[in-house]
Backbone as numpy.savetxt, mean C-alpha at the origin, in Angstrom:
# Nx Ny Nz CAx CAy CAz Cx Cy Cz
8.53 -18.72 -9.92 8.88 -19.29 -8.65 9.96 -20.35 -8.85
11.21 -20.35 -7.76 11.51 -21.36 -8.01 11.35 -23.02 -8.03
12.03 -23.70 -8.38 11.28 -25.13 -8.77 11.29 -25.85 -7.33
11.66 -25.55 -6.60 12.07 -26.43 -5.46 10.80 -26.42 -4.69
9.85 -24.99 -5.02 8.51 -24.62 -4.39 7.55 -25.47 -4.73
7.62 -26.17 -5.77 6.55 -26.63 -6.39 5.95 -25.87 -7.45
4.61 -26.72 -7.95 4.00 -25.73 -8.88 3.22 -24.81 -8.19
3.13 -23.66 -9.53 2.88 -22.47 -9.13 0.82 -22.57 -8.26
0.67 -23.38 -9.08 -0.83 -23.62 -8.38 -1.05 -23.92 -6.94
-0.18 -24.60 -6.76 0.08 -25.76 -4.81 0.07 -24.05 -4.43
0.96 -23.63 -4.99 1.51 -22.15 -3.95 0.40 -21.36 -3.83
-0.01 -21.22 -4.63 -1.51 -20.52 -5.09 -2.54 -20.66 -4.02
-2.88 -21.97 -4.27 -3.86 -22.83 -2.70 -3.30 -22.73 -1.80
-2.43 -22.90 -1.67 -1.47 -22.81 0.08 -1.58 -21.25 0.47
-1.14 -20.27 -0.06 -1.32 -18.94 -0.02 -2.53 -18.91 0.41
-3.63 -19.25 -0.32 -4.95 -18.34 -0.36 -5.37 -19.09 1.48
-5.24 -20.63 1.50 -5.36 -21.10 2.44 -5.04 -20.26 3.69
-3.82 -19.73 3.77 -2.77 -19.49 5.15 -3.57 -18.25 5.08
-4.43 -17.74 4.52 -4.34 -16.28 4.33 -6.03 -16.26 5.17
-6.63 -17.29 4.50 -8.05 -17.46 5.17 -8.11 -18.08 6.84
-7.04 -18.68 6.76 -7.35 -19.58 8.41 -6.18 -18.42 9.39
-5.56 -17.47 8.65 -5.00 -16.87 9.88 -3.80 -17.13 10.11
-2.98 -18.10 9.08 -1.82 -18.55 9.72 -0.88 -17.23 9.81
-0.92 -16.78 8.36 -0.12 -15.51 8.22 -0.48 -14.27 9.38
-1.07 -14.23 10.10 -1.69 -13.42 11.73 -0.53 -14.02 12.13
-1.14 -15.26 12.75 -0.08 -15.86 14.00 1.28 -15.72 13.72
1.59 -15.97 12.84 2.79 -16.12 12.07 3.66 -14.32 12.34
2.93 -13.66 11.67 3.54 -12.23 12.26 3.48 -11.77 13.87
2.55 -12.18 14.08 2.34 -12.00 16.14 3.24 -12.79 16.99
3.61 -13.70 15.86 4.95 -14.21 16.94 5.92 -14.18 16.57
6.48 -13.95 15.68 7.73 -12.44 15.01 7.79 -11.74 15.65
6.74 -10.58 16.25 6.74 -9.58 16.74 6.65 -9.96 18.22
6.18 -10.36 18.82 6.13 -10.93 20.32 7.74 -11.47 20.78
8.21 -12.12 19.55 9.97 -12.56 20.15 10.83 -11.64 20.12
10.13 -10.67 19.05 11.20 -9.33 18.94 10.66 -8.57 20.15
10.00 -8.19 20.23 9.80 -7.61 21.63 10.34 -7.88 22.63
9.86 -9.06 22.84 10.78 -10.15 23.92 11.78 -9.94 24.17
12.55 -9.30 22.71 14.60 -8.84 22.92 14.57 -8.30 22.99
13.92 -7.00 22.71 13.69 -5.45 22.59 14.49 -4.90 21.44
14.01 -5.66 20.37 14.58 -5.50 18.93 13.42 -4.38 18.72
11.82 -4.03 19.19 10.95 -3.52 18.56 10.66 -1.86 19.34
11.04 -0.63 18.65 10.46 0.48 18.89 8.75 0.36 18.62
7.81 0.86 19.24 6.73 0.72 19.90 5.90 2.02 19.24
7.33 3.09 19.03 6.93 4.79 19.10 6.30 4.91 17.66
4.62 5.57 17.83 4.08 5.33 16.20 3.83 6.38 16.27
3.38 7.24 15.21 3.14 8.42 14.72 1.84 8.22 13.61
1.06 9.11 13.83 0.03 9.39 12.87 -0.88 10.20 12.71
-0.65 10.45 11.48 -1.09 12.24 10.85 -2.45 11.73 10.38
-3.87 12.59 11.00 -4.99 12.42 10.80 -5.13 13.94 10.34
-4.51 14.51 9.72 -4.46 16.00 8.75 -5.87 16.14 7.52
-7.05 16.34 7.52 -7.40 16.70 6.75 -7.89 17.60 5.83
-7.47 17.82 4.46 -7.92 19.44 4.08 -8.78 19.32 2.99
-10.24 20.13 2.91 -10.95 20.27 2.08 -10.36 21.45 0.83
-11.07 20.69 -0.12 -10.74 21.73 -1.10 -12.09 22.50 -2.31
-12.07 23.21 -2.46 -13.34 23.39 -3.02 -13.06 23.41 -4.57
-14.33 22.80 -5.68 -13.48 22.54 -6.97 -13.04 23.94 -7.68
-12.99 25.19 -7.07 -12.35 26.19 -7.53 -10.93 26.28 -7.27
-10.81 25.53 -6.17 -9.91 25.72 -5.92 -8.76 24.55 -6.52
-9.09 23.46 -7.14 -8.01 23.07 -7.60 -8.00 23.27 -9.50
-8.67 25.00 -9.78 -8.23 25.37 -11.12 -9.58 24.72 -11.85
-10.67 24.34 -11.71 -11.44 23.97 -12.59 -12.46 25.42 -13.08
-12.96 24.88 -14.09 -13.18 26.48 -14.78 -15.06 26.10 -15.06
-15.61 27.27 -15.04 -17.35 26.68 -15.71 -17.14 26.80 -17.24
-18.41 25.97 -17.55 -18.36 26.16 -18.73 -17.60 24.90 -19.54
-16.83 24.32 -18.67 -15.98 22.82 -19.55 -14.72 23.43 -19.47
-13.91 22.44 -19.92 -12.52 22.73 -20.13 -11.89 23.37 -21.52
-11.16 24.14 -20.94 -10.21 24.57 -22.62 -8.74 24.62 -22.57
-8.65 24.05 -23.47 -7.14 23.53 -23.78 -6.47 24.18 -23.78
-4.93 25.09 -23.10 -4.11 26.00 -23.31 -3.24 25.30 -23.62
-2.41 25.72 -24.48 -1.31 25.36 -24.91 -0.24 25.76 -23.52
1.02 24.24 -23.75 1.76 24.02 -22.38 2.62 25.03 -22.34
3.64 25.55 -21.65 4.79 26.24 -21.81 5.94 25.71 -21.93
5.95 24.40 -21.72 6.93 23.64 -21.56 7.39 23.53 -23.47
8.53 22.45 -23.26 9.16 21.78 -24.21 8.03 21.19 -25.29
8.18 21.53 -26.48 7.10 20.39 -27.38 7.97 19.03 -27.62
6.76 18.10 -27.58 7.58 16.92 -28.22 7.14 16.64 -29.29
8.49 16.18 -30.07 9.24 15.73 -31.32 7.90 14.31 -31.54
């Protein structure tokens, strides 16, 4: 950190502090509330609730334990 911050400990407590009482909340909610305010903020969210089962055959596991095949790839040196 730089020196002008103080020591790294103050920052440490101050952090953990802002983090427990919420400052860092308010602190972003009114970032975002002024940007809004200008209409600096798109609103439009997207979200993929996609889920796919897989069964353990299906991602190649074998009975019996595993056995080692040799790779096809490149050996390394």
């Amino acid at each position: 950190m730089p020196e002008r911050y103080g020591p790294w400990a103050t920052l440490h407590t101050r952090f953990r502090r802002w983090t427990a009482d919420g400052t860092f909340d308010r602190m972003l909610r009114t970032v975002q509330a002024e940007a809004d305010a200008a209409g600096d903020v798109d609103w439009l969210v997207s979200v993929d609730s996609t889920i796919v089962r897989a069964y353990q055959h299906a991602a190649g596991a074998r009975k019996g334990g595993s056995v080692t095949r040799p790779s096809a790839g490149p050996e390394v040196a």
